[in-house]
Backbone as JSON, one array per atom type, in Angstrom:
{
  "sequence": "XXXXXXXXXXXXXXXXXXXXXXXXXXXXXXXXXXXXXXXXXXXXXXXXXXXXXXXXXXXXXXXXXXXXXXXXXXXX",
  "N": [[28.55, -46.84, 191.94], [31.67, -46.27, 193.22], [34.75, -43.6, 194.27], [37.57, -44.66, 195.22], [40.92, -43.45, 196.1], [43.93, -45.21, 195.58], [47.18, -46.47, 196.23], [49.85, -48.5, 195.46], [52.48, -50.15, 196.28], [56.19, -50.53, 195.95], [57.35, -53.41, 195.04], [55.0, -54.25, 193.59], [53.74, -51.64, 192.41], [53.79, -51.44, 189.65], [51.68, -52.58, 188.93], [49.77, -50.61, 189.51], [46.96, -48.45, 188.12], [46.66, -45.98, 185.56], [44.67, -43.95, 186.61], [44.64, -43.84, 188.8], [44.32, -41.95, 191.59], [41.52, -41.63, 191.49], [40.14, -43.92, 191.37], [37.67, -45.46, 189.91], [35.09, -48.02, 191.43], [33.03, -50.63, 191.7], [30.22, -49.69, 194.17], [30.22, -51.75, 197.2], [32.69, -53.08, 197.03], [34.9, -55.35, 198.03], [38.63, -55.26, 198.8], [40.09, -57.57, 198.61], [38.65, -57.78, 196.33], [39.4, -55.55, 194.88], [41.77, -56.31, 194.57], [42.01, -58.86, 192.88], [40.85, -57.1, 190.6], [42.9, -55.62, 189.8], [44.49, -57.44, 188.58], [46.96, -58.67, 190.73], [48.48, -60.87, 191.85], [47.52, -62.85, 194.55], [49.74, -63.9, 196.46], [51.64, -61.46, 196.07], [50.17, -59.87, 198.18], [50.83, -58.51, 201.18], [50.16, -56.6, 203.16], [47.59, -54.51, 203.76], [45.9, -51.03, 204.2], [43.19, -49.02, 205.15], [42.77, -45.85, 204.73], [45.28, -45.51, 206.3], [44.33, -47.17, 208.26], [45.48, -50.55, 209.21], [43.99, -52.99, 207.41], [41.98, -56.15, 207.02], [41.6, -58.1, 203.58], [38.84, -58.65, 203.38], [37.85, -56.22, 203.79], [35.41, -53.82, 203.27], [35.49, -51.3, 200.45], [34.61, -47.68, 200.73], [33.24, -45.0, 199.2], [35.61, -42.82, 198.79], [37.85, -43.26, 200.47], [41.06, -43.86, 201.01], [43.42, -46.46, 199.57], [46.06, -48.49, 200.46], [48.68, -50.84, 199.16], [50.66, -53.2, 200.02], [53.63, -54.87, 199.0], [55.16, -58.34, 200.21], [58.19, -57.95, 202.16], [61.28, -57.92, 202.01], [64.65, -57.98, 203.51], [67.49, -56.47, 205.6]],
  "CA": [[29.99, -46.75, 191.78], [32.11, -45.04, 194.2], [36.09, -43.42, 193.58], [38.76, -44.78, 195.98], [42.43, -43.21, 196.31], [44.73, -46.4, 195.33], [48.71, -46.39, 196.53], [50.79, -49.48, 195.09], [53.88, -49.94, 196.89], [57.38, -51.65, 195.94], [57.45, -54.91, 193.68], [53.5, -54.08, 192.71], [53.94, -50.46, 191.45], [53.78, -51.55, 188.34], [49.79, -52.82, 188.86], [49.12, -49.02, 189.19], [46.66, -48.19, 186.46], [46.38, -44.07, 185.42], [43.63, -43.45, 187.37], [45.0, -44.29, 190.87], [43.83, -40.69, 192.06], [39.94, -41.28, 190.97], [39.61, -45.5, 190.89], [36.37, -45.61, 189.97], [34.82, -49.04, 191.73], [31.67, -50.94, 192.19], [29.82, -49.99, 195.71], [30.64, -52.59, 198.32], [33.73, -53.65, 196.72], [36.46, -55.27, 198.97], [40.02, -55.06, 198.78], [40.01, -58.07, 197.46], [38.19, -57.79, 194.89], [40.29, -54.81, 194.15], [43.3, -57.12, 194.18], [41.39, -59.44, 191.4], [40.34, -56.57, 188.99], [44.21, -55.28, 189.13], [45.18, -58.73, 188.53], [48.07, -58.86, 191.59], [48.69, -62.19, 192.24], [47.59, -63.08, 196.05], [50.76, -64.3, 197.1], [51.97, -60.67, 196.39], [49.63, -59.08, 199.28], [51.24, -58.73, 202.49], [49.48, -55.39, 204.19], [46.18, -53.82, 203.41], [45.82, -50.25, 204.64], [42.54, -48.22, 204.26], [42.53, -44.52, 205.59], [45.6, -45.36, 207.44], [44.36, -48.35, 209.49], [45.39, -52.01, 208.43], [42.56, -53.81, 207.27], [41.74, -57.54, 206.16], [41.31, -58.73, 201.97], [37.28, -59.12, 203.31], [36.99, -55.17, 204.42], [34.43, -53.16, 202.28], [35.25, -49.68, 200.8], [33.52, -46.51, 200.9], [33.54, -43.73, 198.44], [36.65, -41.44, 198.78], [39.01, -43.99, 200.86], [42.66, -44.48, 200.65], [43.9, -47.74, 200.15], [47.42, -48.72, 200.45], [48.51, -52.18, 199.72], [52.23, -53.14, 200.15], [53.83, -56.65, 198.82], [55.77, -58.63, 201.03], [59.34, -56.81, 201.77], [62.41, -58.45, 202.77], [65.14, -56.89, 204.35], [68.78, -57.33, 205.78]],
  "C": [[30.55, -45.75, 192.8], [34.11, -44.81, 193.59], [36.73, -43.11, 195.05], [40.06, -44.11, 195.26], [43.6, -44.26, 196.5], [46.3, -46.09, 195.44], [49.02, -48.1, 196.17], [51.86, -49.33, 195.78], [55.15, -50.92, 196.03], [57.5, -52.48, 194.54], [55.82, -54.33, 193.12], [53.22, -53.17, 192.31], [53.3, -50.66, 190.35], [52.39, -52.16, 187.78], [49.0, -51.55, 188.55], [48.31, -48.42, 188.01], [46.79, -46.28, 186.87], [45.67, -43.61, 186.04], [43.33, -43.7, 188.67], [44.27, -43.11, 191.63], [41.99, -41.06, 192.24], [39.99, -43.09, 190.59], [38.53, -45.36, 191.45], [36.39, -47.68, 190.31], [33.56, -49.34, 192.1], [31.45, -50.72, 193.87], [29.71, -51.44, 196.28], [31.56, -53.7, 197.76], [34.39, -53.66, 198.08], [37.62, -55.3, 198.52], [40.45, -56.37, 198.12], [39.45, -58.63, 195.9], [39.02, -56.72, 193.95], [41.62, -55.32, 194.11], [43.23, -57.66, 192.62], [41.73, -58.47, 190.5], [41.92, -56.14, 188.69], [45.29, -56.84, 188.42], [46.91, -58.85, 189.26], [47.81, -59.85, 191.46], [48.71, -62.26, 193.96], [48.73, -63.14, 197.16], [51.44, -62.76, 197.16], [51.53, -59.63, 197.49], [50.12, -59.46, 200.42], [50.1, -58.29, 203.84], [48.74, -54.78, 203.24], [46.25, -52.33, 204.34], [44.84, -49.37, 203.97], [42.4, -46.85, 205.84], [43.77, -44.58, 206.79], [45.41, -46.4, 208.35], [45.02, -49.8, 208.99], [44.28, -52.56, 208.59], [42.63, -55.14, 206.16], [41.56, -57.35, 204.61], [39.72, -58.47, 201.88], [37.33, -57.69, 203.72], [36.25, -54.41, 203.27], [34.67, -51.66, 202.15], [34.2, -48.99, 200.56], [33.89, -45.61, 200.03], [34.81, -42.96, 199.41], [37.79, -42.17, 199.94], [39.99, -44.21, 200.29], [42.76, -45.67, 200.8], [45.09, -48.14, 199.36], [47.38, -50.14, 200.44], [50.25, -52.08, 199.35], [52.51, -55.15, 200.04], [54.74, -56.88, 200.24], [57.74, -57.95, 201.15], [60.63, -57.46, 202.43], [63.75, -57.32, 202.98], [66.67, -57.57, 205.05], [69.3, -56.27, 207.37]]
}
């Protein structure tokens, strides 16, 4: 098990469980698999961001990574 640093953005906030600080997750989880277990709905993933970089649905985290995911965002 390793414990990622989880940011929700926008419309998906509200996925956020209590333990965003310390999400405990199985080693060589990806991003989407951490979509699954929060149960987002796919269509809500726009942008993936771990540590700061954008990264694919298929990237694999690592103990003690940030990962930012942000829905799609419209705009005027």
């Amino acid at each position: 098990m390793i414990k990622i640093e989880l940011k929700l953005f926008a419309t998906i906030a509200k996925y956020l469980p209590d333990s965003a600080n310390n999400f405990v997750v199985e080693d060589g989880s990806t991003i989407r698999a951490i979509v699954a277990k929060l149960g987002i709905p796919d269509s809500e993933v726009k942008l993936t961001f771990v540590n700061g970089i954008q990264q694919g649905l298929d990237h694999v985290l690592n103990d003690g990574d940030r990962l930012g995911i942000f829905p799609p965002v419209g705009g005027g």
